[in-house]
DSSP file (Angstrom, degrees, kcal/mol; ACC not computed):
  #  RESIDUE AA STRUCTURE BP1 BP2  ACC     N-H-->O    O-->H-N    N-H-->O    O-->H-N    TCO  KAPPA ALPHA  PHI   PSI    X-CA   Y-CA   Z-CA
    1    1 A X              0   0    0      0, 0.0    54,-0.1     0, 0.0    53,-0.1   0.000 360.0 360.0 360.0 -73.0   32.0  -69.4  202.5
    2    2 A X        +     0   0    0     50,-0.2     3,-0.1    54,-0.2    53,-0.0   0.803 360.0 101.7  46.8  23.4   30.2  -66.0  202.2
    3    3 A X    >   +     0   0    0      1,-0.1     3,-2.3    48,-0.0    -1,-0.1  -0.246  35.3 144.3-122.8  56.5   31.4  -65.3  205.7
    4    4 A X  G >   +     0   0    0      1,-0.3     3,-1.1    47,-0.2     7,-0.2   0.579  57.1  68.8 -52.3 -18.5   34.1  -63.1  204.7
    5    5 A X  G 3  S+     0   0    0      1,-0.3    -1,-0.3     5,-0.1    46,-0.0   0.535  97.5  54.9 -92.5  -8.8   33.8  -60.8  207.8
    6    6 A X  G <  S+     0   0    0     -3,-2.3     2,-0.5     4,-0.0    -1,-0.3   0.100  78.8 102.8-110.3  36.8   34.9  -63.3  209.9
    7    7 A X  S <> S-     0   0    0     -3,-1.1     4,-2.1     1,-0.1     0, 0.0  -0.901  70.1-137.6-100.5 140.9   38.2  -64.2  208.2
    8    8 A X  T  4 S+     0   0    0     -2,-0.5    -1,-0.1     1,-0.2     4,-0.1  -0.193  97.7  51.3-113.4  15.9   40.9  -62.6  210.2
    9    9 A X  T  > S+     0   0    0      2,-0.1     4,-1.5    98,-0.1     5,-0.3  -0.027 106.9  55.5-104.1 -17.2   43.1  -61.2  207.1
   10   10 A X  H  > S+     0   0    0      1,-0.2     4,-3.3     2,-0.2     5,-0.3   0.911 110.8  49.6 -74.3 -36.4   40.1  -59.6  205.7
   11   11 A X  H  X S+     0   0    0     -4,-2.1     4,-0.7     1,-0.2    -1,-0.2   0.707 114.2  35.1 -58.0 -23.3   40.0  -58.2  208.8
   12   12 A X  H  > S+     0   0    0      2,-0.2     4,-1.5     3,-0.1    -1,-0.2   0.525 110.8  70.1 -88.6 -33.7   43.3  -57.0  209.1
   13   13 A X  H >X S+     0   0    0     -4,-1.5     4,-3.2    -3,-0.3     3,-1.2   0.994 107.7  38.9 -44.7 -77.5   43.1  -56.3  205.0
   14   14 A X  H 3X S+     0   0    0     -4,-3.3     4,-2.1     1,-0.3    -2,-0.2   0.871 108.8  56.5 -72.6 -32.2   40.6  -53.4  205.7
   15   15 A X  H 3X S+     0   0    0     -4,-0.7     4,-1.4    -5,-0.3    -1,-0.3   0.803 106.8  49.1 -25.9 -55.8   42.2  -52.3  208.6
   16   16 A X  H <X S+     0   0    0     -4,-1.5     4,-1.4    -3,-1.2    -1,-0.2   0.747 112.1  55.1 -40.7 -44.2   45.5  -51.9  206.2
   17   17 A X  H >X>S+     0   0    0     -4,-3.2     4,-2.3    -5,-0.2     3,-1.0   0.989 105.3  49.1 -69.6 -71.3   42.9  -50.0  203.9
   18   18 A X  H >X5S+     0   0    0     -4,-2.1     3,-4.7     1,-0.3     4,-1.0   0.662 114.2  43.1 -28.6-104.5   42.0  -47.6  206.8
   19   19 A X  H 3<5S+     0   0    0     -4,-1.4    -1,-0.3     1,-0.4    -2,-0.2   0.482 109.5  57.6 -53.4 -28.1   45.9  -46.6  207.8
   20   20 A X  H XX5S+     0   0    0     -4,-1.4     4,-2.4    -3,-1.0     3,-1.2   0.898 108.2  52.3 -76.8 -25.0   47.0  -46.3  204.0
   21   21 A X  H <X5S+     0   0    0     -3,-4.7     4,-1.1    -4,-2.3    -2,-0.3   0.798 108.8  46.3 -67.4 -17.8   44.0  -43.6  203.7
   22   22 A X  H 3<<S+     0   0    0     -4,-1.0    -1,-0.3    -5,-0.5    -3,-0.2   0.482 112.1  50.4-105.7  24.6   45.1  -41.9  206.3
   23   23 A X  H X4 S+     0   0    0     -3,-1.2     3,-3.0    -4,-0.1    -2,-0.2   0.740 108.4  49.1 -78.3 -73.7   48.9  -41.9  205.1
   24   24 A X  H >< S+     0   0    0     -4,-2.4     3,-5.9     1,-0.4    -3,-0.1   0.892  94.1  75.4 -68.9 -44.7   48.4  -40.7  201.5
   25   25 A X  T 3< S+     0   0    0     -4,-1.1    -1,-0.4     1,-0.3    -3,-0.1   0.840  99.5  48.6 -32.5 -27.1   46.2  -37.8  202.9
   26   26 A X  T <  S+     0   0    0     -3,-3.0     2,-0.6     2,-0.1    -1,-0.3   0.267  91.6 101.6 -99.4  15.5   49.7  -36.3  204.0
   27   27 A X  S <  S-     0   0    0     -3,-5.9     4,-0.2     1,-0.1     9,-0.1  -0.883  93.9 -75.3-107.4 131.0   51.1  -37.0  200.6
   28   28 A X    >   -     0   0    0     -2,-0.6     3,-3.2     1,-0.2     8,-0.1   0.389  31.9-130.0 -29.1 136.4   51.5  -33.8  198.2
   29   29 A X  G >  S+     0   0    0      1,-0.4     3,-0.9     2,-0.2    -1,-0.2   0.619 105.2  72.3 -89.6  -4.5   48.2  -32.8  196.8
   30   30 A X  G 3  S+     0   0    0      1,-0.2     3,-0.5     2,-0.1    -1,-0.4   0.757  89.7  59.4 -70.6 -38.3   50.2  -32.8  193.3
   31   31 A X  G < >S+     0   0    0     -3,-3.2     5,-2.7     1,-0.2     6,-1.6   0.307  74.3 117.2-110.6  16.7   50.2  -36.5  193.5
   32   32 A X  T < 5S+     0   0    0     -3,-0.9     5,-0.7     4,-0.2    -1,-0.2   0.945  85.2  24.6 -20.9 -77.5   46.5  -36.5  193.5
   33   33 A X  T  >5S+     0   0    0     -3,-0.5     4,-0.7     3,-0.1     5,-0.2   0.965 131.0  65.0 -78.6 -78.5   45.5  -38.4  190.2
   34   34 A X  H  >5S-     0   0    0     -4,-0.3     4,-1.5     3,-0.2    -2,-0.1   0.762 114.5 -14.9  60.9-144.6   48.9  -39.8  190.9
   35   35 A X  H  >5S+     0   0    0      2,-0.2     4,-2.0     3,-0.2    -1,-0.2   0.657 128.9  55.8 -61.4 -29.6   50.2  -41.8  193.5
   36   36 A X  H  ><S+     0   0    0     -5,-2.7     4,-2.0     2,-0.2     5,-0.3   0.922 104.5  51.1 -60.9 -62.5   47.7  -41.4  195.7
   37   37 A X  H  X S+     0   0    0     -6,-1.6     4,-1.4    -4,-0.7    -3,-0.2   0.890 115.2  42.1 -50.5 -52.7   45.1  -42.6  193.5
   38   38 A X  H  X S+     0   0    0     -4,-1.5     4,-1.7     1,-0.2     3,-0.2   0.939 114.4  48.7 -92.8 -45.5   46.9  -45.8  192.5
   39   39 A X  H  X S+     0   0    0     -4,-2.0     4,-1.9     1,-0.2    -1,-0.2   0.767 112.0  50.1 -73.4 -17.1   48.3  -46.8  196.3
   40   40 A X  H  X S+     0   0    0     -4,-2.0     4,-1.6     2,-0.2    -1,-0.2   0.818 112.2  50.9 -85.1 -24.6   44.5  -46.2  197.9
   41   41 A X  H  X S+     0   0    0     -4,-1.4     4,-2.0    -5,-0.3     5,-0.3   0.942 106.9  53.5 -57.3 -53.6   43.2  -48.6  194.9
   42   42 A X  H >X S+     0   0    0     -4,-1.7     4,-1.5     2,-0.2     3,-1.0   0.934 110.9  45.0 -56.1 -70.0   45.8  -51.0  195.8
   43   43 A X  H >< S+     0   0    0     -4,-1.9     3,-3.8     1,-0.3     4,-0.4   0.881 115.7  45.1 -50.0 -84.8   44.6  -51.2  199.7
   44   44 A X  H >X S+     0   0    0     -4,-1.6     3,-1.0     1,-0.3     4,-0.7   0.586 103.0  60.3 -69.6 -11.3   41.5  -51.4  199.1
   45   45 A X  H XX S+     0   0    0     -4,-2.0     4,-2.1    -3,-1.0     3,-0.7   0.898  96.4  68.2 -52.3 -34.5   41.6  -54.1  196.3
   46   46 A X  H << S+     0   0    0     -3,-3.8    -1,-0.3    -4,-1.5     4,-0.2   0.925 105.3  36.0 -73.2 -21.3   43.2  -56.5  198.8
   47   47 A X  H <4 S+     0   0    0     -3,-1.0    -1,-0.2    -4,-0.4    -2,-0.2   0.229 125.4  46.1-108.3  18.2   39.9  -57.1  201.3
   48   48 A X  H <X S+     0   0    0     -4,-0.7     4,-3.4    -3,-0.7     3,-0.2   0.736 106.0  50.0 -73.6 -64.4   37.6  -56.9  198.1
   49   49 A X  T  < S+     0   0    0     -4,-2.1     4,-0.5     1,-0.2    20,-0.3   0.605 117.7  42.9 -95.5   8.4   39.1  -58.8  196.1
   50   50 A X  T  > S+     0   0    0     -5,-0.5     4,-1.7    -4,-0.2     5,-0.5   0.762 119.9  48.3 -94.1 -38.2   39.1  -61.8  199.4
   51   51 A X  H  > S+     0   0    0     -3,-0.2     4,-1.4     2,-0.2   -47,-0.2   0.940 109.1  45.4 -29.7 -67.8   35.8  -60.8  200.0
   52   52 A X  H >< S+     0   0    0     -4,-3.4     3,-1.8     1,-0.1     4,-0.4   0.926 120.8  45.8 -50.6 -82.8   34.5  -61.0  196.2
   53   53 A X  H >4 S+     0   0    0     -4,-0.5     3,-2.8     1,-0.3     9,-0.4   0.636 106.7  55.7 -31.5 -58.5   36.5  -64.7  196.2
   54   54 A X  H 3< S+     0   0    0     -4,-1.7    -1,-0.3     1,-0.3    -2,-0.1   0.998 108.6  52.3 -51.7 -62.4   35.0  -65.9  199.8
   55   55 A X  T << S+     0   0    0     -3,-1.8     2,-0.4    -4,-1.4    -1,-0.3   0.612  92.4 101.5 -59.3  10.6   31.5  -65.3  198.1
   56   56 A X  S <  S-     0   0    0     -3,-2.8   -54,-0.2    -4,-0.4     6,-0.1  -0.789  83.4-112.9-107.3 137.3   32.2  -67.6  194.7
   57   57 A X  S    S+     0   0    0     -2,-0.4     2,-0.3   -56,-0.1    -1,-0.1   0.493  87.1  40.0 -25.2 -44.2   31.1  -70.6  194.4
   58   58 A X  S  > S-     0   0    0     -5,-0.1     4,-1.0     1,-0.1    -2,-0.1  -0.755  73.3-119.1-117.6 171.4   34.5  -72.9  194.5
   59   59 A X  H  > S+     0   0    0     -2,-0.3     4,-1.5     2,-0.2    58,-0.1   0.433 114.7  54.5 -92.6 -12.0   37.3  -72.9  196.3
   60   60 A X  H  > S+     0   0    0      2,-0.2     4,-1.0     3,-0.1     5,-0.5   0.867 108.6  45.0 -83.9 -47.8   39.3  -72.4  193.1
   61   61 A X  H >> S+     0   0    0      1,-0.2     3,-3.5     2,-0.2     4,-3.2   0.848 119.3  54.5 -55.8 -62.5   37.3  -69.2  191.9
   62   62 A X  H 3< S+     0   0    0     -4,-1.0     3,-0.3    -9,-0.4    -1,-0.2   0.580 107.6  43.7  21.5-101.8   38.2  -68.7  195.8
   63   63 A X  H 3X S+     0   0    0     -4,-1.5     4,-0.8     1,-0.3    -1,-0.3   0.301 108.2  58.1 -33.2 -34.7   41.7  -69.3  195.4
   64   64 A X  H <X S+     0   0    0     -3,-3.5     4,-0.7    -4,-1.0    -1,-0.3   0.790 106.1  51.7 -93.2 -42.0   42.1  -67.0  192.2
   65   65 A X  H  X S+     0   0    0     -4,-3.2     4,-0.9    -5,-0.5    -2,-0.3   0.537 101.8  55.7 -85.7  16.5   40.8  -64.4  194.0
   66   66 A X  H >4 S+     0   0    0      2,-0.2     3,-2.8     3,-0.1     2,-2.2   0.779 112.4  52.1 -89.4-101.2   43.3  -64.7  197.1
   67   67 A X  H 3X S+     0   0    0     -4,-0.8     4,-0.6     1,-0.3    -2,-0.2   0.227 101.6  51.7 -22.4 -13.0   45.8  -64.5  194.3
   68   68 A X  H 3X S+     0   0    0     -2,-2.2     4,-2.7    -4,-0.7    -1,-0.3   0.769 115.7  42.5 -89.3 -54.3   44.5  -61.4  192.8
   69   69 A X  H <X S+     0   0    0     -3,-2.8     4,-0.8    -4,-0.9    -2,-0.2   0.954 110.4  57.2 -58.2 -35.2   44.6  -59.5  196.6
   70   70 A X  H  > S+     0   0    0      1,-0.2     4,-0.8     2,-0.2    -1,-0.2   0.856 109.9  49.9 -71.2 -27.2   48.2  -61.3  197.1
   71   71 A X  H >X S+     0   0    0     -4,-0.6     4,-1.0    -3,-0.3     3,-0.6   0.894 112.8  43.2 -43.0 -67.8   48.8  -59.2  193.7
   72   72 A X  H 3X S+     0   0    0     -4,-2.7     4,-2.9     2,-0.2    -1,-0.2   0.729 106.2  59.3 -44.0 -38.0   47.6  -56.2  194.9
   73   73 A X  H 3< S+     0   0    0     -4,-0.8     4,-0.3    -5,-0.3    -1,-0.2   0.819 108.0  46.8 -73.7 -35.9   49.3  -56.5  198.2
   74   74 A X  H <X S+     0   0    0     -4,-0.8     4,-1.4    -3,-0.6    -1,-0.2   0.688 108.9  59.4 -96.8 -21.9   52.8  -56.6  196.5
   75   75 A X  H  X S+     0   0    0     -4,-1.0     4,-1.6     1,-0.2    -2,-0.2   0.848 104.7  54.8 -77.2 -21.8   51.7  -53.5  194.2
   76   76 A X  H  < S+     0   0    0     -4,-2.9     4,-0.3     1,-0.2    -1,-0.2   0.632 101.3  45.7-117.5  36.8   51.3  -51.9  197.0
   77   77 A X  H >> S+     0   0    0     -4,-0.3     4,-2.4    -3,-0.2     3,-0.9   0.828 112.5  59.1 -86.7 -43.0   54.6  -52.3  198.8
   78   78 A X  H 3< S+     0   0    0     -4,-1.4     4,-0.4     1,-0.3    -2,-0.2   0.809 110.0  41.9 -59.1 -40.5   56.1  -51.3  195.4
   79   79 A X  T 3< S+     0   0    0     -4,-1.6     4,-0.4     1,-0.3    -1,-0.3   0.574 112.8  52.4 -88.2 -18.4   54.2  -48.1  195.4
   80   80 A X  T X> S+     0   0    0     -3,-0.9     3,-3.0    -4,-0.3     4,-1.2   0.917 102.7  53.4 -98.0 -20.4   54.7  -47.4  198.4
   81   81 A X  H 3X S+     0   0    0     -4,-2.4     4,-1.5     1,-0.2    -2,-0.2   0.594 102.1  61.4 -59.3  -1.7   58.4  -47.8  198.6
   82   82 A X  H 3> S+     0   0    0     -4,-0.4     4,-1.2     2,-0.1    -1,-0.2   0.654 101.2  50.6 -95.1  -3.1   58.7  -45.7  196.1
   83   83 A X  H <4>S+     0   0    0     -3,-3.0     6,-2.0    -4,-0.4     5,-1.7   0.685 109.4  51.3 -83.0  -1.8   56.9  -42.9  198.3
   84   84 A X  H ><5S+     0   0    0     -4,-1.2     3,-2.4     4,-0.2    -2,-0.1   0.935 112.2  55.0 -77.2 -51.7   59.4  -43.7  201.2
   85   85 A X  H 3<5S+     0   0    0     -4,-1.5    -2,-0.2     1,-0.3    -1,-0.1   0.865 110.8  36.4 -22.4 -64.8   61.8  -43.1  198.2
   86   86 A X  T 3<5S-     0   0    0     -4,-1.2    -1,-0.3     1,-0.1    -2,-0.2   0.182 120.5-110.7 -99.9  21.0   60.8  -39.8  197.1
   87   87 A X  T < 5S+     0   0    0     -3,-2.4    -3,-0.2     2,-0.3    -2,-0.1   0.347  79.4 123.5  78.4   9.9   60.2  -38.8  201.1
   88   88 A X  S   <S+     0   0    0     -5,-1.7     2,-0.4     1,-0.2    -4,-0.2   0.867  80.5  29.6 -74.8 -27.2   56.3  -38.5  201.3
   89   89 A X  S    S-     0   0    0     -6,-2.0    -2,-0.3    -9,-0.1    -1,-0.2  -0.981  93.1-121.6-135.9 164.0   56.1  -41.0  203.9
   90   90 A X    >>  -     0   0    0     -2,-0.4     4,-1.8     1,-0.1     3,-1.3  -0.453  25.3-104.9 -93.6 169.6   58.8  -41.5  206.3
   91   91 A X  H 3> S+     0   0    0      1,-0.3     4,-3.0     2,-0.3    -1,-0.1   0.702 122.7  50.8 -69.1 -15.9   60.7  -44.8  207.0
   92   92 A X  H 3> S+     0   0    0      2,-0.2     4,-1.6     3,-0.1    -1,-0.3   0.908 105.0  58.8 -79.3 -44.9   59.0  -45.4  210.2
   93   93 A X  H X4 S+     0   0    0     -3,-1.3     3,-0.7     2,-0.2     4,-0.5   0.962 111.9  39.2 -76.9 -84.0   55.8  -44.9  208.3
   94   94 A X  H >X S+     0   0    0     -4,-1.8     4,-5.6     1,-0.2     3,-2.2   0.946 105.7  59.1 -51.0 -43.1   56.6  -47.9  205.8
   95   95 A X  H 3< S+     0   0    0     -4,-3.0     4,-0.3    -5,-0.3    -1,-0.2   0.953 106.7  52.3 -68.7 -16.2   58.0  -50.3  207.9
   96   96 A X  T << S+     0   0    0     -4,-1.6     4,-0.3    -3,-0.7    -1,-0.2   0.566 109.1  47.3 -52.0 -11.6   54.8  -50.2  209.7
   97   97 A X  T <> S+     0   0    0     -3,-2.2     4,-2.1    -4,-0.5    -1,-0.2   0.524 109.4  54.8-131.1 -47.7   53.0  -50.7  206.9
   98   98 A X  H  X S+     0   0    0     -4,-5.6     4,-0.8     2,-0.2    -2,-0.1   0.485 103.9  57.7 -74.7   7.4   55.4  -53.8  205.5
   99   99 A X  H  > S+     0   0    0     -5,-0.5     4,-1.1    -4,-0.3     5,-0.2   0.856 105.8  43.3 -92.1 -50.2   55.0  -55.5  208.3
  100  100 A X  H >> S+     0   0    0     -4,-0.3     3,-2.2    -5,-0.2     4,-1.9   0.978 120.3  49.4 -47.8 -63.3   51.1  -55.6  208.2
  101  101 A X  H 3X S+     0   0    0     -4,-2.1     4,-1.4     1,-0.2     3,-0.3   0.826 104.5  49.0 -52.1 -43.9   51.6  -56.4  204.9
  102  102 A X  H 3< S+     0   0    0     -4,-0.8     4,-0.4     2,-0.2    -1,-0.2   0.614 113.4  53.0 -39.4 -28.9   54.1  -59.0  205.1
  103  103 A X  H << S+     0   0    0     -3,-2.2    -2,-0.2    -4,-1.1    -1,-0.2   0.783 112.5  43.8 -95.6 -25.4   51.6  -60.6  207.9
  104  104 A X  H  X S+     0   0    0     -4,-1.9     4,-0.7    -3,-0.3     5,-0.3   0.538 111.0  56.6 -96.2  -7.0   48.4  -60.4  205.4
  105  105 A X  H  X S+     0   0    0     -4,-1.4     4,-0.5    -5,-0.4    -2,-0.2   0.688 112.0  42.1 -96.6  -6.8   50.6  -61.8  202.6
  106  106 A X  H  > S+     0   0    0     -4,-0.4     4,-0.8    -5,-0.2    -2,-0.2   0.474 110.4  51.6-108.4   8.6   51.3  -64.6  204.7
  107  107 A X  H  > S+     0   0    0      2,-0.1     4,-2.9     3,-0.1     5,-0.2   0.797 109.5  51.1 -82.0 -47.2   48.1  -65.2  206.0
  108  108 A X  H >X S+     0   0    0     -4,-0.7     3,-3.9     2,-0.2     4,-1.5   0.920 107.4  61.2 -45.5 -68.6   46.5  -65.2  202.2
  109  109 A X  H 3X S+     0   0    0     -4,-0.5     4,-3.3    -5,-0.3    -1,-0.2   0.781 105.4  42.2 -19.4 -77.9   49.3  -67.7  201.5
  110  110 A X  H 3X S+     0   0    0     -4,-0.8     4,-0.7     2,-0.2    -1,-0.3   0.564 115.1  49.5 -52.9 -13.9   47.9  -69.9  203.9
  111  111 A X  H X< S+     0   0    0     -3,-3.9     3,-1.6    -4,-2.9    -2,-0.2   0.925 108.3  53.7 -51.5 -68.0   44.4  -69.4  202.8
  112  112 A X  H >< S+     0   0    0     -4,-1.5     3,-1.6     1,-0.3     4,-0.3   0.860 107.8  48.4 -50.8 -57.4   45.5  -69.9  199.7
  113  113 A X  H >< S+     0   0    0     -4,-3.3     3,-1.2    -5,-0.3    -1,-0.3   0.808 109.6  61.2 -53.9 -30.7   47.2  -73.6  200.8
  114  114 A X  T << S+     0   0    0     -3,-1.6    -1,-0.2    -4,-0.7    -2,-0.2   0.335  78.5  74.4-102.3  34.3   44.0  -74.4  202.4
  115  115 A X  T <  S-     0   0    0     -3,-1.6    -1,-0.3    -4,-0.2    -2,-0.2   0.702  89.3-143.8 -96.8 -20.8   41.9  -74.4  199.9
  116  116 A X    <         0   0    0     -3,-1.2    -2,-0.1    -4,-0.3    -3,-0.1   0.954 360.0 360.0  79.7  47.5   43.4  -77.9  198.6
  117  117 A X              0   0    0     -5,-0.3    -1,-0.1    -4,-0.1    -4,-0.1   0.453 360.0 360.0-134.6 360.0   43.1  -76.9  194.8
C-alpha cells in the first residue's frame, strides 16, 4: 500500500492525535509522567501503528497492525474516561473525543474486513 496518507482513518487518526495534545496540556502538571504521558502515547500509536502496517509487505502483517491501532484506540478511551472521572477533562470534552474514536474504530474495522485474510 505505502500510501498511508491517503487513507481517510489515518487521517482522521492524526487528527485525533492533534486534539488529545491539546487536551492533556490542560491536565494537571502532576500527572506529567502520569496520565498524560500514557494517553498522548495512545493517540499517537493509532496513525503509526496504520501507517507502519500500510507499509508491510502483506495484508496480514497489514491487518495485525490495524489491530494493534484498534488496541490502542480502546486504551485510550479507557484512559481517558478515567480523566473525565477524576474531572481533568470535562464531559463535553470526552464525548467529543468518543465519537471520533468510535468513527476511527469503525473505520479500522472495516479496513480490517477488507483485507480478506
Amino acid at each position: 500500500m505505502n500510501r498511508y496518507k491517503e487513507l481517510l482513518v489515518w487521517q482522521k487518526a492524526i487528527d485525533l492525535a492533534v486534539e488529545v495534545y491539546q487536551i492533556t496540556e490542560k491536565l494537571p502538571k502532576e500527572e506529567r509522567y502520569g496520565l498524560i504521558s500514557q494517553i498522548n502515547r495512545s493517540a499517537v500509536s493509532i496513525p503509526s501503528n496504520i501507517a507502519e502496517g500500510a507499509g508491510r509487505n502483506t495484508n496480514k502483517e497489514f491487518n495485525n497492525f490495524l489491530g494493534i491501532a484498534q488496541g490502542s484506540s480502546f486504551e485510550l478511551d479507557t484512559q481517558l474516561i478515567i480523566s473525565n472521572r477524576l474531572n481533568f477533562i470535562s464531559n463535553d470534552e470526552y464525548q467529543k473525543i468518543e465519537l471520533q474514536l468510535e468513527y476511527i474504530q469503525n473505520m479500522v474495522a472495516k479496513l480490517k474486513k477488507s483485507l480478506n485474510v
